[in-house]
N, C-alpha and C positions, 0 to 999 in steps of 0.2 A: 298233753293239751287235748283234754277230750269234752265234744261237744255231746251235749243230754239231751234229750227230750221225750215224749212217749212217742214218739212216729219219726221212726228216724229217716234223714230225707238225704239222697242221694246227690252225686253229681249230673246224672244223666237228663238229659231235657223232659223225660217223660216226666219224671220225678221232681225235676223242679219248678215247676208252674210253669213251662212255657208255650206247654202243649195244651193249653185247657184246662185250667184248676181254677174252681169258687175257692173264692176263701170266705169259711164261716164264721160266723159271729163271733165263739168261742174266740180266745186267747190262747196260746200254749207258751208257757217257761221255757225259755233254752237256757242250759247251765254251759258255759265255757270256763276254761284255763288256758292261759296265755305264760308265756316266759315272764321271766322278771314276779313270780307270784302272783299274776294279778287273776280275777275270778272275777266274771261278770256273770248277771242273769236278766235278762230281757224278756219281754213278751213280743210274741208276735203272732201273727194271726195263721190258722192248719191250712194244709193244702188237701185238699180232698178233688177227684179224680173226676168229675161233673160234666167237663166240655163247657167249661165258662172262664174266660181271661182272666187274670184275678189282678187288685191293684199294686204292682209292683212295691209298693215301699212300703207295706205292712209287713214285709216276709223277711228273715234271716239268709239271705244268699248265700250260698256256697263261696264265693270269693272274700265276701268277708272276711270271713274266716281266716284265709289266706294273710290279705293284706294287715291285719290284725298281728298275726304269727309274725310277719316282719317288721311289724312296728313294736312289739315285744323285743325282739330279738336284736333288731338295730335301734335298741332308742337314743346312743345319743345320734342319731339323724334328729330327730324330734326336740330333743333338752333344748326347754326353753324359744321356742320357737313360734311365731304367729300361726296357726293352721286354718285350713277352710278344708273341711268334708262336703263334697259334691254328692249330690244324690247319696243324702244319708239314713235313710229309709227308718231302721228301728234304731242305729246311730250305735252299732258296734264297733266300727272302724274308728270313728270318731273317738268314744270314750275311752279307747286306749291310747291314743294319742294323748287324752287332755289330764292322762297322768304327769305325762312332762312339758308339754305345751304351756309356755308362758300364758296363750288364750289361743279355745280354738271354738270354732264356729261351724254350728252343724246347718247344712242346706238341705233342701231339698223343693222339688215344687208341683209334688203332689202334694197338696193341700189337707186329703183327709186321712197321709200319714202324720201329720203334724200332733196332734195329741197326744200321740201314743208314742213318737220321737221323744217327747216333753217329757214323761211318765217313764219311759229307758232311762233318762240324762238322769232325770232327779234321783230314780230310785237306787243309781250309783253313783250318787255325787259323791260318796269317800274316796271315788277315785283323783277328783280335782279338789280333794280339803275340802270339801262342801263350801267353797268360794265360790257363788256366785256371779263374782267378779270375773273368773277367767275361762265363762263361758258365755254362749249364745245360738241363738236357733234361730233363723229365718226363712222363710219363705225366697224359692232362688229358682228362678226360669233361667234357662242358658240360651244365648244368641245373639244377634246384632236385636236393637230398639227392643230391648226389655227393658220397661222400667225396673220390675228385681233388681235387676244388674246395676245399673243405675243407683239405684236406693242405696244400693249393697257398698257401693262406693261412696258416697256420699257420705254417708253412716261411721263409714268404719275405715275408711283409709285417713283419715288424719292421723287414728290413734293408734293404730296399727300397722305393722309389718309383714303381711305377708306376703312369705319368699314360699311357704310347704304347703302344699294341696294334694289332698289325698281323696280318692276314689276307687268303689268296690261297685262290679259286677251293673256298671253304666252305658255298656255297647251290648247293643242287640242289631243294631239296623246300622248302614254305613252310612245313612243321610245323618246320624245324631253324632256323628265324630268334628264334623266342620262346627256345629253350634258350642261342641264341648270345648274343643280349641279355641275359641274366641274368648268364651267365659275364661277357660284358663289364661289365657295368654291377657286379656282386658284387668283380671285381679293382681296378677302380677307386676303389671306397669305401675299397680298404685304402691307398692314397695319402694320406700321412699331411700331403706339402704345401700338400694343397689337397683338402681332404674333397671325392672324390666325382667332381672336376675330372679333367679329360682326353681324349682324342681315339683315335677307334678309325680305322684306315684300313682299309680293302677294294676287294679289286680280283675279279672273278667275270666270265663268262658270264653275261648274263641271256637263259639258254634259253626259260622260261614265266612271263615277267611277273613279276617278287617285287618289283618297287619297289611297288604297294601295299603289300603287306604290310609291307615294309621300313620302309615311311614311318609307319603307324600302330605297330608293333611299338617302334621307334626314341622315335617321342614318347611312347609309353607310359615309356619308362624315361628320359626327359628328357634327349635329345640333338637337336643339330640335325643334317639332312641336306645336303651340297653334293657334288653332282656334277661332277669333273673334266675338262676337255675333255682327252682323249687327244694331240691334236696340240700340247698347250704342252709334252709331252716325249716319244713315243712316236716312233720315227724308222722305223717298218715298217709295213707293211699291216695292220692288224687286225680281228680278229671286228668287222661290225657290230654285236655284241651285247653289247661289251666293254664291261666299265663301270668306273668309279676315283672311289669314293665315299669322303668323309670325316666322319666323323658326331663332333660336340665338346659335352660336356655343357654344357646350358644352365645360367646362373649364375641359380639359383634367388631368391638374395638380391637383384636386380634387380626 
């Protein structure tokens, strides 16, 4: 499973935009392989070394990657299932999912990654049968009184089930794990085969410690936490800091 591109970008914070990187204009291809055959290619936008923030969802993160790898590797977690991609930035995680995904729906809500989420989905739609039908993209703020969230439900929990939410490289700061938990735990209630029931995955850097938080956040909205060991599918070198956490609502009526 080896990812391509002409500037190859590391795990380390210097190197992955978090310390200061413009991102310019230009486009760069990443070429991945994943298990199960599958072969994606994306654009996403360089990291170049400037002393300037760059916009989070134009770039290929490092966890991706990851959670990508186990979504290959475990798919039937996946077969046939409703999904929601949280912060889906260029929407790698996402499109290996909506190989087996009955329908899966890519978020995000930075705004001026949205084009170019649009332009990754299309330009691999042989991955979902180029059926239009059993995909979607929206615009998705997380937290209490977002209308996104709102809309999001409105829209899509009649016809849909979802129980699978999946997310790549979305904690940076511990204030944005309470707003994450809401969204998760608010989309989930609209699961109508199983009030409430369902399973969030994530995969992140953990740069500064967030498994407290994560852990008391998590049981506040009644889920459980397990931690993935990386070497039962990850086949490259990675961040010691990498983490592939599965969090599953606890069955309250127990």
């Amino acid at each position: 499973m080896e990812q391509t591109n002409k500037n190859e970008i590391s795990d380390s914070d210097e190197e992955v935009g978090l310390n200061g990187y413009l991102i310019e204009e230009g486009l760069e291809t990443y070429k991945y392989e994943f298990y199960d055959d599958i072969k994606i290619e994306i654009e996403g936008q360089e990291l170049q070394n400037v002393n300037v923030q760059p916009s989070t969802g134009l770039l290929p993160w490092p966890a991706s990657r990851i959670l990508s790898l186990y979504i290959s590797k475990f798919k039937e977690e996946f077969i046939g299932k409703d999904i929601v991609e949280l912060g889906s930035g260029v929407g790698l995680c996402g499109l290996v999912s909506s190989k087996y995904s009955n329908f899966t729906i890519f978020t995000d809500g930075d705004e001026k990654s949205l084009p170019l989420l649009k332009d990754n989905v299309q330009s691999n739609s042989s991955l979902f049968n180029n059926n239009q039908d059993r995909i979607s993209i929206e615009r998705l703020y997380w937290g209490e009184n977002q209308p996104t969230l709102d809309h999001f439900k409105q829209q899509y929990s009649i016809k849909y089930n979802f129980d699978t939410i999946i997310g790549s490289d979305l904690i940076y700061v511990d204030a944005s794990i309470e707003p994450l938990f809401y969204t998760v735990d608010s989309i989930l209630k609209t699961n109508k085969s199983g009030i409430g029931k369902g399973t969030f995955y994530l995969s992140f850097l953990d740069r500064k410690n967030h498994f407290p938080t994560l852990k008391s956040v998590s049981e506040k909205y009644n889920f459980t936490m397990e931690s993935i060991e990386l070497n039962t599918f990850v086949n490259y070198d990675v961040s010691t800091n990498a983490r592939m956490l599965i969090f599953k609502k606890k069955d309250i009526n127990k």
